[in-house]
N, C-alpha and C positions, 0 to 999 in steps of 0.2 A: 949363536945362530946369526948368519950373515944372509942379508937381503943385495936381491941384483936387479935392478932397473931395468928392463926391456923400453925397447920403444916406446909403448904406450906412456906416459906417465903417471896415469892414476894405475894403472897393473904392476904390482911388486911380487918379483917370481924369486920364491922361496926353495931354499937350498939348506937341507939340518934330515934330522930324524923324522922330523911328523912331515910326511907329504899332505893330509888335511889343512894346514895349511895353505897351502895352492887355493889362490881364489878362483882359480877357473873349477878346481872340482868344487867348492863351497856351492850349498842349494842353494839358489833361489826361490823367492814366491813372484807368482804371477796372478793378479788379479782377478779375480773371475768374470765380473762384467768388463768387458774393454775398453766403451762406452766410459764408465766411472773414472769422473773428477769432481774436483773437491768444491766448483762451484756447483754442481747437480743437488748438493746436501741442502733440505729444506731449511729456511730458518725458526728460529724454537716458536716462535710468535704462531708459525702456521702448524708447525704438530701439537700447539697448544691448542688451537683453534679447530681441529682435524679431532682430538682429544672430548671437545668442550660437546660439538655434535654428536660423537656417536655416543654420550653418557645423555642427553638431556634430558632424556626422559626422567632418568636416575637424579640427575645433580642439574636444574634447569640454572647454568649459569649464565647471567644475560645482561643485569642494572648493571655489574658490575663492571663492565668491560669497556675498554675506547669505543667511539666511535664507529671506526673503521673497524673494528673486530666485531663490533655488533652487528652492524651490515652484513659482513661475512655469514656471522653464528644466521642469521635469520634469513640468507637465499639458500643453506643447505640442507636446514634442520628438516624431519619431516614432518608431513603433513597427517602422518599416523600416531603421532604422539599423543595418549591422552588428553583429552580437554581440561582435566582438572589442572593439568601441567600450564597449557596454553594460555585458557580464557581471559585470568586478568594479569595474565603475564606480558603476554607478546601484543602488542597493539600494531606492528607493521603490516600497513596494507598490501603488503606486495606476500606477504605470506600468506593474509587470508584471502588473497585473489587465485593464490595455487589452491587451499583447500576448496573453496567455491567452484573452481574445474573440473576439480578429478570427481567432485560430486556430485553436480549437474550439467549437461552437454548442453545448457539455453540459459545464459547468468548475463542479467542487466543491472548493472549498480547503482543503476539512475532512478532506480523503483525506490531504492531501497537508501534514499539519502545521499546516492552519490558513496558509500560507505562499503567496502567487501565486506568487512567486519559483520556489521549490522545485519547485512543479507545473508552471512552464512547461519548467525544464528536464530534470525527471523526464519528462514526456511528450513534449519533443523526445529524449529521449534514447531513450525508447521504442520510439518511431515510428524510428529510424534503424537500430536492432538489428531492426526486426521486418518489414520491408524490405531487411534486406542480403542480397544472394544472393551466395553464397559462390563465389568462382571470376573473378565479374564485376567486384560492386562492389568502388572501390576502399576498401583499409584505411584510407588516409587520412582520408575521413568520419566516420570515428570519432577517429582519433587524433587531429586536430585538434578537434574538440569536448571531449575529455577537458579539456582545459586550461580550457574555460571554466564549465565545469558540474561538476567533480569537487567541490566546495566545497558544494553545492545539490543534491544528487544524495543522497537519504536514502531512497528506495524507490522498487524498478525490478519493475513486472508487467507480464512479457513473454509476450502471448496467442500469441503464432504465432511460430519460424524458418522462413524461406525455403530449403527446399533448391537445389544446384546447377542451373542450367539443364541437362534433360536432352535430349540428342539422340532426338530421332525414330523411332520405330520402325522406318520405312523405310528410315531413312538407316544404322539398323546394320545391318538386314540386308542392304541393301546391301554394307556393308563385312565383312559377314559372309561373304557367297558371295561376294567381290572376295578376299577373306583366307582363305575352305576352313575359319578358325574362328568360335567364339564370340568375339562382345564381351561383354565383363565390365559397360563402362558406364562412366557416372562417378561417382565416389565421391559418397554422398549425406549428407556430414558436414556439419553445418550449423555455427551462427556459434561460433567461439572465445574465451568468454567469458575465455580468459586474459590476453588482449590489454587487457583491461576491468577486470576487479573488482579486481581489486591496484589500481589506478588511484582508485581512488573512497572516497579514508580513510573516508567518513562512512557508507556505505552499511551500514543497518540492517536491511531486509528486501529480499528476493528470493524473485522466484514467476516459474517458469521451463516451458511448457508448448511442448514437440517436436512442432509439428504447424503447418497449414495451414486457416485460416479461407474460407470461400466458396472453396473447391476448386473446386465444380463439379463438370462434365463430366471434369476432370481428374484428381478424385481415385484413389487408387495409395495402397495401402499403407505405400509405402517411403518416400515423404513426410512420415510420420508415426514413422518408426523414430528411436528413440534409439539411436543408434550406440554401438560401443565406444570410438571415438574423440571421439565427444564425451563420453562420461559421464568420459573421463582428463581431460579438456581441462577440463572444469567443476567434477571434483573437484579439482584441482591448483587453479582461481580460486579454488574458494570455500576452502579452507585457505590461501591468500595474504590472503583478506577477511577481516582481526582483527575488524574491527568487525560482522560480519555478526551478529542474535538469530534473525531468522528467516529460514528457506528451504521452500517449498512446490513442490512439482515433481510436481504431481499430473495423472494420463493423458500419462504417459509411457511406457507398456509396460516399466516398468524389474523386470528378473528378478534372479533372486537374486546373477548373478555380474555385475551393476552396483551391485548393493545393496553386497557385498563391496568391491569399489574405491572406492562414497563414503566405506565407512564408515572404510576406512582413512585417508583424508585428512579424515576429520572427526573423528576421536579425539582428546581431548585438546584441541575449540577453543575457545575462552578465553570466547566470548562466544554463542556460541548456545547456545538456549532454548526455540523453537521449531521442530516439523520437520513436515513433512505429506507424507506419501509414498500418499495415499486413490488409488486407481481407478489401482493396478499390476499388476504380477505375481508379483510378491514370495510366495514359500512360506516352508516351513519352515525349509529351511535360511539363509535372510535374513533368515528372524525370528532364526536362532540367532548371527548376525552383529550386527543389531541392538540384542541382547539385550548384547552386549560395549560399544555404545555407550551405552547407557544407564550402564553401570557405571562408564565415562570419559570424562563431557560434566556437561554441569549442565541437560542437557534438563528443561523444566517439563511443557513440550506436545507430544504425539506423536500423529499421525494416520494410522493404517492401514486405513483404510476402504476396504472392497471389492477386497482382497488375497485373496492361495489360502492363507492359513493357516491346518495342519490343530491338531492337538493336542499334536503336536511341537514348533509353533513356539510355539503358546501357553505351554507349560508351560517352554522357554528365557525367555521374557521372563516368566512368572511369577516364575522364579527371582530372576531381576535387580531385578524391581519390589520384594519381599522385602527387599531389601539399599539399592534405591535411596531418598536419603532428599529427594532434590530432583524427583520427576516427583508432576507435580497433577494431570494429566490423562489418559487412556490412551482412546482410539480404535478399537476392535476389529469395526465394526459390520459388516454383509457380509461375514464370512469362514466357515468352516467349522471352529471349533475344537469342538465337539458338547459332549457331558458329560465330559470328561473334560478336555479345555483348559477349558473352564469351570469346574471346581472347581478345576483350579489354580490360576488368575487368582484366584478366589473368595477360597482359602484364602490367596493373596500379602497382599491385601488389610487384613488386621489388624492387624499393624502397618506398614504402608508410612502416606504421607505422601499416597496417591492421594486428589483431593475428587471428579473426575470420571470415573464408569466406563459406558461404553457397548458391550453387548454383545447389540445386537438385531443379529437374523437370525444369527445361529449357531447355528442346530439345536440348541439347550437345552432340556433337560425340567425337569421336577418337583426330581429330583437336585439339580441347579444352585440353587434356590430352595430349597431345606434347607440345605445352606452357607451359600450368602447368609445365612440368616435368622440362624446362629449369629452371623456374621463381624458382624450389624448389632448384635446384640447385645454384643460387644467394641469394635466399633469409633466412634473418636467424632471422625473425620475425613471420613466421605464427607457431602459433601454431595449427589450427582447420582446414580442411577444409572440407566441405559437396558436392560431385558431385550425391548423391545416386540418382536414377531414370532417369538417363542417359544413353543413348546407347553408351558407351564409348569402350565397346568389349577387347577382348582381348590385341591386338595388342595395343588399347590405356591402358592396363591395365599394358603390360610391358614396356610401355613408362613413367607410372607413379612408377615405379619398380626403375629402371634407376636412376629420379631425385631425387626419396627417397635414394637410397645408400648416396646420395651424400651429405645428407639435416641432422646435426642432433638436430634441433629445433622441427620439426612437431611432436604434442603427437599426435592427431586424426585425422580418414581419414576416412568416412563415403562413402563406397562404395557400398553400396547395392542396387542390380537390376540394376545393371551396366554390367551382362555378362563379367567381365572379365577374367573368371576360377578361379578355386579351387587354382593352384598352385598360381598364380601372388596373391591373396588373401590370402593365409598364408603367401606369405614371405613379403609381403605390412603390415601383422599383428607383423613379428616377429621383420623388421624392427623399427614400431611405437613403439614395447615393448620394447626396446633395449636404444629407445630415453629417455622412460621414465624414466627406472631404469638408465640411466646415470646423468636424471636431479635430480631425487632422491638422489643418488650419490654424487651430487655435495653439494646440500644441505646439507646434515652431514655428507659430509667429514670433517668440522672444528672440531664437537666430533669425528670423528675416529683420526686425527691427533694427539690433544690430549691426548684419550685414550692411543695408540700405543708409544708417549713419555712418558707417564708416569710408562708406563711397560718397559722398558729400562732403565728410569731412576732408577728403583727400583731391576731391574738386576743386574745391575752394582754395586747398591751399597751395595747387600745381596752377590756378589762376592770380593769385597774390605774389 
C-alpha cells in the first residue's frame, strides 16, 4: 500500500483496496456541550465537598476536614438537618444565625448573649414548654431535647403555660345528672418545671408567667391560677438549679402561702441575686417570710411592685434591710405601706448598703420626707430614690431640699405628683445636677491631672 501527500500535510490520501482508509471518510466525534474545556472540570477537593453536603445528614463529616473545607461544608449544609446531627456538632455562628432566620421573622442576639447558637435553642426551648398541654403532650418532647440544648440553654422566658385540656361544660353536666353528683373537673396543674431545671447546668436566669396569651372567647380564670401544685413543683426545680442569679415570676397571683413554700426552697441558694415577684398578691405576712430571705440569700435585687403590703410588712423587711449588707436595690412601688412602713424603710436605710429605693404610690406624706431628709443627710450610699405619687406637699418638699444640700451621693430624685412647687423642684433638680457633674468629675479627673502636668511640663522646658 502506497501513501501520497496532498497539500495539507497532516492529510495522507490513500490509494490500495480499503478506501476506509481515507481519513476524510473516517467518523468523527463531536462534543456535545461546545462550551466544554478541560479547564470548566471541577477539582476533586470541591466534588468531595459538594459529596460531604448532600450525605450530612447520613455521614456528618466535619472535625475532620481543613479549614477552608470546613467553612465551605458549613455555608451550604442545611438548616433541615436533624438536630441530633447538629447540636454538639456544628458550633459555627453563621450557621445557626440561618437556622434562627428561617424560624423566626424578629431574632436579636444581643438578648441572648450576643450568641445565635444559645438563642436558637433558648427559643426552641421556649416554644416547646409554652405549648405543652399537660395531660396530652407527651414528656418525651422535652426529655429528648434536654440532651441537645442543656449545654446552650442560659436564659428561659416563658410568656404563657398551657393548662389541661378541659372538658366541656355540657359534657360534665351531662355526667353530672348521669352520676346524681358534681364533677370536680380536671386538674388545672400546668407544666413541671422539675422534670427541666435540674437538667440545665448553665441556666442563669428564669422568668416564669402562669397564664394564657390570646385566650379569646375562652378566657376563665382558672387558666391563669398558680396552683399549689405547681408553686411545690417549681420551688423543688428552682432549689435543684445551682446555677440559677435570676428568677422573675411576675402576674402570677402568688399569695402569701405560695410566697412561704418558695421561700423555703430558696433559703440559703448559693447563687441567686435577683428576684421580682411585682403584680402579686403577696401581703404582710409574705413580706414577713420574705423578710427571712433576705437575711439568708445574697439577694442584690428585689422587686415587689404592685403587691398588698400594709405597714406590717414594710416594717419586717425594714428590719432585715437594716442588717442586710448585700441588697442594692429595693422595689416597694404600688403597695399600701402609708407613714408608718415608710418611715421604717426610711430609717432602715442609713446604714444599709441599699443605692436603689422606690417608694411611689404608697400613700406617704410630708412625715415620710422629714426622715428622708435626715437619713440623706447621713447617708452616702443611695443613689436613686422614687417618692413620685405621694402627697408629700410643699413643706415636705423643702424638707427634702434641706437634706439634699447636705447629701452629695444622690444622682436621682423622682418626685412627681408630689405637689411640692415649682421652686423646691428646680432647686431639688439643680442640686441632683451638680451631684452628677461632680461624680463625672471625679471619674476623669485622673486624664485632666495628667493632661495639666503634661502641659507644664512642656512649659517649662520650651522656657529652659
Amino acid at each position: 500500500m502506497t501513501a501520497t501527500m496532498i497539500s495539507n500535510p497532516w492529510v495522507t490520501k490513500y490509494s490500495g483496496p480499503n478506501p476506509a482508509a481515507d481519513p476524510r471518510r473516517m467518523r468523527r466525534i463531536i462534543a456535545e456541550d461546545t462550551e466544554w474545556a478541560l479547564a470548566t472540570v471541577q477539582p476533586l477537593t470541591n466534588l468531595c465537598i459538594d459529596h460531604i453536603v448532600q450525605n450530612f445528614a447520613a455521614h456528618p463529616l466535619l472535625n475532620e476536614l481543613p479549614e477552608k473545607s470546613r467553612r465551605k461544608v458549613l455555608a451550604r449544609i442545611s438548616t433541615n438537618i436533624p438536630l441530633q446531627v447538629t447540636a454538639n456538632l456544628v458550633s459555627d455562628e453563621g450557621y445557626w444565625r440561618r437556622c434562627c432566620l428561617e424560624c423566626w421573622q424578629v431574632c436579636d442576639a444581643s438578648l441572648h448573649g450576643g450568641s445565635w447558637k444559645h438563642m436558637f435553642f433558648e427559643r426552641l426551648l421556649k416554644n416547646v414548654i409554652e405549648y405543652f398541654v399537660p395531660d396530652t403532650t407527651d414528656v418525651k418532647v422535652v426529655l429528648e431535647l434536654i440532651p441537645l440544648c442543656r449545654n446552650y440553654v442560659k436564659r428561659l422566658d416563658i410568656g404563657q403555660l398551657l393548662p389541661p385540656v378541659k372538658q366541656t361544660a355540657e359534657k360534665l353536666d351531662d355526667e353530672a345528672s348521669d352520676t346524681g353528683s358534681e364533677s370536680d373537673g380536671p386538674s388545672m396543674d400546668h407544666f413541671d418545671f422539675s422534670i427541666l431545671l435540674s437538667k440545665l447546668p448553665f441556666l442563669e436566669e428564669l422568668s416564669v408567667t402562669y397564664g394564657v396569651r390570646d385566650c379569646g372567647m375562652n378566657f376563665q380564670w382558672n387558666i391563669f391560677q398558680f396552683t399549689y401544685q405547681d408553686c411545690f413543683s417549681l420551688a423543688k426545680a428552682i432549689h435543684a438549679c445551682k446555677s440559677l442569679k435570676v428568677l422573675r415570676l411576675p402576674r402570677n397571683r402568688i399569695d402569701d402561702e405560695q410566697l412561704r413554700v418558695l421561700v423555703k426552697y430558696l433559703l440559703n441558694h448559693p447563687s441567686l441575686m435577683e428576684l421580682d415577684l411585682s403584680h402579686n398578691l403577696i401581703g404582710d405576712n409574705g413580706s414577713k417570710a420574705l423578710a427571712k430571705l433576705l437575711l439568708k440569700s445574697k439577694l442584690e435585687t428585689v422587686n415587689l411592685c404592685n403587691n398588698q403590703i400594709a405597714a406590717f410588712g414594710a416594717k419586717a423587711i425594714s428590719y432585715k434591710v437594716r442588717r442586710f449588707s448585700t441588697l442594692r436595690s429595693l422595689n416597694l412601688r404600688l403597695n399600701r405601706i402609708g407613714d408608718e412602713g415608710g418611715e421604717a424603710i426610711a430609717r432602715a436605710l442609713v446604714k444599709s448598703s441599699v443605692e436603689d429605693i422606690n417608694l411611689a404610690s404608697n400613700e406617704v406624706s410630708e412625715h415620710v420626707a422629714v426622715v428622708i431628709s435626715e437619713v440623706l443627710m447621713r447617708n452616702q450610699t443611695l443613689k436613686s430614690i422614687n417618692l413620685s405619687c405621694n402627697n408629700i406637699g410643699p413643706e415636705g418638699g423643702k424638707q427634702l431640699l434641706e437634706g439634699l444640700a447636705m447629701n452629695r451621693t444622690l444622682l436621682e430624685c423622682d418626685l412627681r405628683l408630689t405637689d411640692i412647687g415649682q421652686e423646691n423642684e428646680f432647686a431639688i433638680s439643680q442640686i441632683l445636677h451638680s451631684n452628677r457633674e461632680r461624680i463625672r468629675d471625679a471619674i476623669c479627673h485622673p486624664a485632666k491631672v495628667s493632661r495639666i502636668t503634661r502641659i507644664v511640663s512642656d512649659h517649662f522646658q520650651a522656657s529652659s
